[in-house]
C-alpha positions in Angstrom: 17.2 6.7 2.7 17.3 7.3 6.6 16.1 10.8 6.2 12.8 9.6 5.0 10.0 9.8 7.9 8.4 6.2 9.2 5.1 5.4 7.1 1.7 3.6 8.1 -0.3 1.9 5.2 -3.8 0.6 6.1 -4.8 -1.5 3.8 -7.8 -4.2 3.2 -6.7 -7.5 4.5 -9.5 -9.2 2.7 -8.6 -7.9 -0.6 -5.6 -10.8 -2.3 -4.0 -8.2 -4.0 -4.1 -5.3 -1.4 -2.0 -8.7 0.5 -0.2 -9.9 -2.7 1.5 -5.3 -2.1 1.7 -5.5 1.4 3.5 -8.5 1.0 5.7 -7.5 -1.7 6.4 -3.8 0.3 7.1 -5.8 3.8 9.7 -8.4 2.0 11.6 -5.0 1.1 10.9 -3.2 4.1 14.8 -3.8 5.0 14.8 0.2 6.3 12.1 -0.2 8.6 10.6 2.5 7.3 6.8 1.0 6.6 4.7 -0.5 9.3 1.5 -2.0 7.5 -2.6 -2.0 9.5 -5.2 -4.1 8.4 -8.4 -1.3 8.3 -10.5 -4.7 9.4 -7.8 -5.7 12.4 -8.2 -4.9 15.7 -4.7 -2.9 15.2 -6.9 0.1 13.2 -7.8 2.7 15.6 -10.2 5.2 13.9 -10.1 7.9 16.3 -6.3 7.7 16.4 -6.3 7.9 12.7 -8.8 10.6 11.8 -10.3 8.6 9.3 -13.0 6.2 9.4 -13.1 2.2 8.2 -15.3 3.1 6.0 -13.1 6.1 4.6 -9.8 3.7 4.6 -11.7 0.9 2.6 -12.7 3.4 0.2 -9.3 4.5 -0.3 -5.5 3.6 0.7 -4.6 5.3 3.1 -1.0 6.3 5.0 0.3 8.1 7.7 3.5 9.6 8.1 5.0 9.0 11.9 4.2 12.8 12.4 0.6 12.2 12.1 0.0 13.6 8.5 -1.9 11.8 5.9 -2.0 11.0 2.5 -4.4 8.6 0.3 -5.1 7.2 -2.8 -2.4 7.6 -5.6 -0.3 9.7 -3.5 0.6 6.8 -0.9 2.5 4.9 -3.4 5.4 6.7 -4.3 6.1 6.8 -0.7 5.5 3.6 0.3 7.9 2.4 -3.0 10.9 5.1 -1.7 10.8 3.9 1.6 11.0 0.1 0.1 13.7 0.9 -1.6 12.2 0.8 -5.1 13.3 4.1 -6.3 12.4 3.6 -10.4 8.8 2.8 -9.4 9.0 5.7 -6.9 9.8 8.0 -9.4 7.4 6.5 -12.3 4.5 7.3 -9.7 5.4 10.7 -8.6 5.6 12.0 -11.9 3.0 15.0 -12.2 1.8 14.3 -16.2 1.1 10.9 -14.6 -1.1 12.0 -11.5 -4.4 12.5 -13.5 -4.6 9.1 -14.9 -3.4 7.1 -11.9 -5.5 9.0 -9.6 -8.8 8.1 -12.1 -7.0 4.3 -12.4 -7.0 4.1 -8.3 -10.3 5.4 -7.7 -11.6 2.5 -10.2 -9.6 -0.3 -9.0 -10.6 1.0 -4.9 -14.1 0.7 -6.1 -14.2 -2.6 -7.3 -11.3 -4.1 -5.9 -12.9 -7.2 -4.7 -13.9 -8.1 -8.2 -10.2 -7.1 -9.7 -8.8 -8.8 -6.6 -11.3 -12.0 -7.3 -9.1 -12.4 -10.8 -5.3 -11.7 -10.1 -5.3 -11.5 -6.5 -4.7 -15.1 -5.8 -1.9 -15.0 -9.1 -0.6 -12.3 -7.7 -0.5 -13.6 -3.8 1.2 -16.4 -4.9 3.8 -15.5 -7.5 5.1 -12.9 -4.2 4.9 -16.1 -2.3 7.1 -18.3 -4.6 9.4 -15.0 -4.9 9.7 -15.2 -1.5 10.3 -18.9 -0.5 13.0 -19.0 -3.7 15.0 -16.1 -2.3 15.2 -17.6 1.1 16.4 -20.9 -0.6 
């Protein structure tokens, strides 16, 4: 697992389920492989990026600590292996898969805020109570 390159996510810190992941991903981040970026924060730096915050709402973005970058479906898989969640690592990678959860990310980037409106705050807090109950 310490072969595998440091990754970025920026994500939408308004969004309760974009939190609810980022959340979950940083709880398991025992590697330190994932450092997380609000797109709205003052921590997102376009031109250091290459992409704009218009671009990384539209889409998830990550980048690798080598400066390459990936988005949409394809950030997943990473972000899972480097949380040490190798099943869902591998259920996301699969290539027959890639079609539909490319077409299922595009919908749910798009109206996030709606989808996010309905299970965000379940989903928020559920990673919450996970949370405090481990630590107890």
């Amino acid at each position: 697992m310490t072969s595998l390159e440091k990754l970025t996510l920026f994500y939408d810190g308004s969004c309760p389920l974009c939190q609810a992941e980022i959340l979950f991903l940083s709880r398991r981040n025992q590697a330190g492989l994932l450092e997380f970026v609000d797109v709205n924060s003052k921590q997102f730096h376009a031109d250091a990026v290459g992409i704009s915050c218009d671009q990384a709402l539209a889409a998830m973005y990550a980048q690798y600590e080598s400066g390459g970058l990936i988005e949409g479906s394809a950030v997943f898989p990473e972000a899972y292996r480097r949380a040490n969640l190798p099943f869902l690592a591998w259920v996301f990678s699969r290539k027959a898969l890639q079609p539909s959860l490319r077409h299922a990310y595009r919908f749910f980037a798009k109206n996030r805020h709606a989808i996010s409106s309905l299970f965000g705050p379940p989903a928020l807090y559920l990673v919450k109570i996970t949370a405090s109950k481990a630590r107890s």
